[in-house]
C-alpha positions in Angstrom: -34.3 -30.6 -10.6 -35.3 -26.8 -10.1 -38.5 -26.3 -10.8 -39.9 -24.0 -13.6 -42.3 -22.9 -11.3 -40.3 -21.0 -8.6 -41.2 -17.4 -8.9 -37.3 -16.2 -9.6 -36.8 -19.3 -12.3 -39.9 -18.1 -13.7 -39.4 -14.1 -13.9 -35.7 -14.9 -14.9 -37.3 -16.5 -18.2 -40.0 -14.4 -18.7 -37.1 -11.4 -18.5 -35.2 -13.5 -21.1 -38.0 -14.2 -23.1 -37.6 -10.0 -23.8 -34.5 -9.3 -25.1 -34.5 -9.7 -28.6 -31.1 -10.1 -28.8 -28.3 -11.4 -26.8 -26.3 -9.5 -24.4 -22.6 -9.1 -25.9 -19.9 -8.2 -24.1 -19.1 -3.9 -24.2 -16.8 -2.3 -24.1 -15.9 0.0 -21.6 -15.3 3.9 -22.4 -12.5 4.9 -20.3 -13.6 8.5 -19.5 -16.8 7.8 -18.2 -15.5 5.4 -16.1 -12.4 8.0 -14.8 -15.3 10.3 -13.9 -17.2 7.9 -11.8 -14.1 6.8 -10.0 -13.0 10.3 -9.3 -16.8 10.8 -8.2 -16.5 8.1 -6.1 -13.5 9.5 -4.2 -10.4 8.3 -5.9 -7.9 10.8 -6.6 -6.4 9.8 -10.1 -6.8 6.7 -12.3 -5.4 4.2 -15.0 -6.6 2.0 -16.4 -4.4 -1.1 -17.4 -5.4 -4.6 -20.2 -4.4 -7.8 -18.0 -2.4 -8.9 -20.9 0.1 -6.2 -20.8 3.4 -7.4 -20.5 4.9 -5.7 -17.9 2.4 -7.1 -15.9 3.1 -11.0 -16.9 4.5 -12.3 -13.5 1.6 -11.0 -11.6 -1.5 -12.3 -14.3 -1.5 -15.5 -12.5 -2.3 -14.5 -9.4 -4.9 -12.0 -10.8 -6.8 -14.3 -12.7 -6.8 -17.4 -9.7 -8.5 -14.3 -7.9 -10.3 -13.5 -10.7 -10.7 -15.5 -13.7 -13.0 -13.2 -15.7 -10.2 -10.5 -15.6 -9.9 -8.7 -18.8 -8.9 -5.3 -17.4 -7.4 -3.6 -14.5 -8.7 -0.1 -12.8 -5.8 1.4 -10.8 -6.7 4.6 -8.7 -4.6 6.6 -6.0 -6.1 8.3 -3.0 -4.1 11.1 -1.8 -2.5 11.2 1.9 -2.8 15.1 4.3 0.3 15.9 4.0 1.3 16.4 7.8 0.4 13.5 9.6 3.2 12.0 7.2 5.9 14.3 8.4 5.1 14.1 12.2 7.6 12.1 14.4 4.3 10.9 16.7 4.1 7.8 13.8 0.5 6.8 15.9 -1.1 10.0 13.8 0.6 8.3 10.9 -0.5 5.5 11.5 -4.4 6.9 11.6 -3.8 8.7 8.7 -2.8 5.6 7.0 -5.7 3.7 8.4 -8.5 6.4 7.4 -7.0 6.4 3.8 -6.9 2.5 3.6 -10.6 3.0 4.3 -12.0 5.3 2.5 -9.7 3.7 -0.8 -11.5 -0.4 0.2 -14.5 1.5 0.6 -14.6 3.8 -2.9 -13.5 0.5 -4.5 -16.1 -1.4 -3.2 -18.7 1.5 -4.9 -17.4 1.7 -7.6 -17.9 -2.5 -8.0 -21.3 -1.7 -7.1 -21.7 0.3 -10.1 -19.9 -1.9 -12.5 -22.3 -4.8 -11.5 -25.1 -2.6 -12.1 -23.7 -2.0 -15.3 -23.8 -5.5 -15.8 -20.3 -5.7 -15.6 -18.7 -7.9 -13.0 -15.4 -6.6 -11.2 -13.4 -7.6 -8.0 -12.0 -4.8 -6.0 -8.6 -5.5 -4.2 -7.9 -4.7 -0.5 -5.7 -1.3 -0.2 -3.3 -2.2 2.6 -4.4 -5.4 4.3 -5.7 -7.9 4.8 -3.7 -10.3 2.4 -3.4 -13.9 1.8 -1.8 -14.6 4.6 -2.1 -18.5 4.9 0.6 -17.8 2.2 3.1 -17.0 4.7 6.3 -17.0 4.4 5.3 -16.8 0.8 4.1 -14.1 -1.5 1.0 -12.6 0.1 -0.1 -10.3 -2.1 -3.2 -11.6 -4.6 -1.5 -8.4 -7.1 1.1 -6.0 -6.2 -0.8 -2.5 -6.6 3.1 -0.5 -7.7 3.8 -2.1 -10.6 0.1 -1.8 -11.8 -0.2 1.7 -10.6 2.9 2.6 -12.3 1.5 1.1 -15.6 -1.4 2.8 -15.1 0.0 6.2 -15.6 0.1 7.6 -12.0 4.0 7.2 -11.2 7.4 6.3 -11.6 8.7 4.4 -9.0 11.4 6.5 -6.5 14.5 5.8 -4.9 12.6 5.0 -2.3 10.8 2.3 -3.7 7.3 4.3 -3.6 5.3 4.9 -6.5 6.3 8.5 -6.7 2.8 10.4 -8.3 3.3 13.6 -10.6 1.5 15.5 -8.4 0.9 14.2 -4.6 4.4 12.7 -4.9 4.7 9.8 -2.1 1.4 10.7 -0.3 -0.7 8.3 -2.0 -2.1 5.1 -1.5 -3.2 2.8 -4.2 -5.9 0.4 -4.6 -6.6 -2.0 -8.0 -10.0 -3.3 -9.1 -10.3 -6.4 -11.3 -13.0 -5.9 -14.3 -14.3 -8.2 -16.4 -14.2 -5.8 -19.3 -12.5 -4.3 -21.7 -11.9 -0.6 -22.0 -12.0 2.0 -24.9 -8.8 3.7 -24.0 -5.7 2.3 -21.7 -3.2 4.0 -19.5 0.3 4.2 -20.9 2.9 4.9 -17.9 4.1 8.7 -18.0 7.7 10.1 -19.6 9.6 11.5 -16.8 10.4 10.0 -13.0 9.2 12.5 -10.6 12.0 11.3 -8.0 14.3 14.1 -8.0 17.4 12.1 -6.7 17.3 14.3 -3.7 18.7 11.2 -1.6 16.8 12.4 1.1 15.0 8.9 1.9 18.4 7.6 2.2 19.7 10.4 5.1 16.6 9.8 7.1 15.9 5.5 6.6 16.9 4.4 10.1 18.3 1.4 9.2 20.2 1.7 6.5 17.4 -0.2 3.7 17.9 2.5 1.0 21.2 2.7 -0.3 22.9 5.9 -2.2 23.1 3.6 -5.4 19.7 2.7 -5.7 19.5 -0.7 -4.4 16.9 -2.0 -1.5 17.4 -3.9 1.3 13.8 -5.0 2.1 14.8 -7.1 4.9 15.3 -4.6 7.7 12.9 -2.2 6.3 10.0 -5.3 6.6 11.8 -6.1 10.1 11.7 -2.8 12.0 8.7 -0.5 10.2 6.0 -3.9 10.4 7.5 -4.9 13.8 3.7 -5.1 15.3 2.6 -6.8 12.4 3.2 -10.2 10.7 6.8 -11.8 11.4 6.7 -9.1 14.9 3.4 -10.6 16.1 5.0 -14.1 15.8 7.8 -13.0 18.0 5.5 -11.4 20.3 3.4 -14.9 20.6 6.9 -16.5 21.2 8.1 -14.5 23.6 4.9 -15.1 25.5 5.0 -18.5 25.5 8.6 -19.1 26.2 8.3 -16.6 28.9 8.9 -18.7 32.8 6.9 -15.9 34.1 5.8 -12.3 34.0 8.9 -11.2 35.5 10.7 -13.3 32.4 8.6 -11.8 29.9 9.0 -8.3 31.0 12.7 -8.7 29.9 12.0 -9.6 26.8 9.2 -7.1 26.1 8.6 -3.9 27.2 5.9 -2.4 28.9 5.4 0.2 26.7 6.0 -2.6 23.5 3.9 -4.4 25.1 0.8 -1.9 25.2 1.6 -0.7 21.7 0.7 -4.0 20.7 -2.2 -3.6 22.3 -2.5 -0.7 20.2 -1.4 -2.2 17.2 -4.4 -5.2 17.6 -7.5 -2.9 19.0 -7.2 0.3 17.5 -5.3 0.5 13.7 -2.7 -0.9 12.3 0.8 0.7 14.1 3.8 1.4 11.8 6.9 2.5 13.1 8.9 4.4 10.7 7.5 5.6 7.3 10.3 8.1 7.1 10.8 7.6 3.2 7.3 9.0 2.6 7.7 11.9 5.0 11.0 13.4 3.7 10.6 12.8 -0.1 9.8 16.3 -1.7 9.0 14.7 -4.8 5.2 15.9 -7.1 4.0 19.2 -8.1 2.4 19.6 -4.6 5.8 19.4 -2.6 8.9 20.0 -4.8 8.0 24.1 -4.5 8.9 24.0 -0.5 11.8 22.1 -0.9 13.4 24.2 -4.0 12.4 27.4 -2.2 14.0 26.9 1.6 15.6 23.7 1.2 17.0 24.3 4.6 13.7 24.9 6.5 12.5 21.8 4.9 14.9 19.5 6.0 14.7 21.4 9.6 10.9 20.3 9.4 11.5 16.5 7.8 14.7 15.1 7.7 16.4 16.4 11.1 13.9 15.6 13.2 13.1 12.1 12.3 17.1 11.2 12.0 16.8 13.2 16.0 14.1 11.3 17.2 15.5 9.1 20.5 13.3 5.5 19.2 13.8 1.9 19.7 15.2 0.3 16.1 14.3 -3.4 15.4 17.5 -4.9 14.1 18.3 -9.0 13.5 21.0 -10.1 15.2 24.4 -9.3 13.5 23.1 -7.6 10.9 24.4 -4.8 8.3 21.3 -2.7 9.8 22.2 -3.5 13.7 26.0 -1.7 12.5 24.1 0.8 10.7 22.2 1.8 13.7 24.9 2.0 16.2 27.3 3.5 13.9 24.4 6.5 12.6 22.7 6.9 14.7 23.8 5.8 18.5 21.3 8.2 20.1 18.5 5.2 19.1 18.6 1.7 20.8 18.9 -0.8 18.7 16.9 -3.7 20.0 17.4 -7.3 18.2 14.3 -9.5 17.0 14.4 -13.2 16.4 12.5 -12.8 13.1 
């Protein structure tokens, strides 16, 4: 039995013992919170109510997470602009990585500040990790697009990217669980700022966005995330299956074999991200593509479709044609999964 005694049991009581009146739950106002969200390095914000409809096949997972989830706190933190568009996809992959960051770690501030609000709130990792003990199921805890899109800050493109009125693609998103309600919610916005440029599909290198606005998610999970997930399985296979050094090195690389290497010490490796670095799409981007439309595909779109680059393909598949047929200047190198 705890004791009465212990000095926290008895300076909890003796705190109770002061407040004349019980604590109800408030409710959030919305702009205050905006302004300490932008304050605390986010770049926009929404604000969503758990029991939103669009948002019913995800609730589930939010609240096993979460059970005290009454709202949801969406936020975007804008991408630099060039890293995106360079073919050297290791600066991409830093940008990426500092973004991913710097969103986790603004989240995890402004959580701080909710508790000492007296509000309790779970902040959601931007990026990974995920649930991953999941696998080959669902890993997400909450998918942060449809939320985001909710929340006001985009439409979702052709390219399957929440597309933002603004910074367009070059955002990433992060979601925060409260335990509150708020004044004032986030209703998603009127217009899609995906211009229908079909950009995303000329550049995709194999073949996962199609003209008429389907997704293959298959190849686009199997090459871009090739280090990562169902690649690092295949890496560990090819290891242990391997007779020998000599055997291995016919299976892997040298220089796939370092970038894994890369991939596991330094920051998370992607190796294509094309759709985010050709899509003109927000306020911030559309004026350079309208104004010398042919400059800007010189400085997006041609070079990533020129770029000589190993293409992870499974065997057989629509994407393996795709590659050989498109583009025959890149290799296209099967995976087992």
């Amino acid at each position: 039995m705890i004791s009465r005694n212990h000095p926290d049991v008895n300076w909890f009581y003796e705190e109770l013992d002061k407040v004349s009146t019980p604590r109800t739950l408030t409710i959030l106002n919305s702009e205050d919170i905006r302004d300490l969200c932008l304050k605390n390095g986010a770049d926009d914000v929404g604000f969503v109510e758990i029991d939103r409809t669009a948002l019913g096949g995800q609730k589930e997972g939010i609240l096993e997470a979460f059970p005290l989830t009454r709202s949801i706190i969406s936020l975007a933190f804008k991408l630099n602009r060039e890293p995106l568009r360079t073919s050297c996809h290791s600066l991409t992959s830093l940008e990426f990585a500092h973004v991913w960051e710097h969103a986790n770690s603004s989240a995890r501030q402004l959580v701080k500040h909710l508790q000492a609000m007296g509000v309790a709130a779970l902040n959601l990792s931007a990026g990974f990790p995920y649930e991953v003990d999941r696998w080959p199921g669902n890993t997400f805890i909450a998918s942060d697009k449809p939320i985001a899109v909710e929340a006001g800050l985009g439409k979702m493109g052709l390219n399957r990217l929440v597309l933002h009125p603004v910074f367009g693609s070059n955002i990433v998103l992060c979601t925060i669980l409260v335990a509150a309600d708020f004044s004032q919610y986030s209703i998603g916005i009127e217009y899609n700022p995906c211009i229908r440029c079909k950009l995303c599909v000329v550049a995709c290198p194999v073949g996962a966005i199609k003209a008429d606005g389907t997704f293959d998610f298959k190849p686009c999970f199997a090459h871009n995330y090739r280090e990562r997930s169902a690649g690092f399985l295949d890496w560990v296979r090819y290891l242990t299956d391997s007779q020998s050094f000599k055997d291995y090195r016919q299976r892997m690389t040298d220089a796939e074999t370092i970038s894994m290497w890369q991939n596991l010490s330094i920051c998370p490796q992607t190796r294509c991200d094309r759709c985010v670095a050709v899509c003109p799409a927000g306020k911030e981007n559309i004026g350079e593509y309208l104004t010398d439309t042919r400059q800007y595909l010189d400085r997006t779109v041609k070079k990533m479709r020129a770029k000589k680059e190993t293409v992870y393909v499974m065997p057989d598949s629509e994407a393996e044609s795709f590659v050989k047929t498109r583009f025959p200047h890149k290799t296209a190198k099967r995976i087992g999964s």
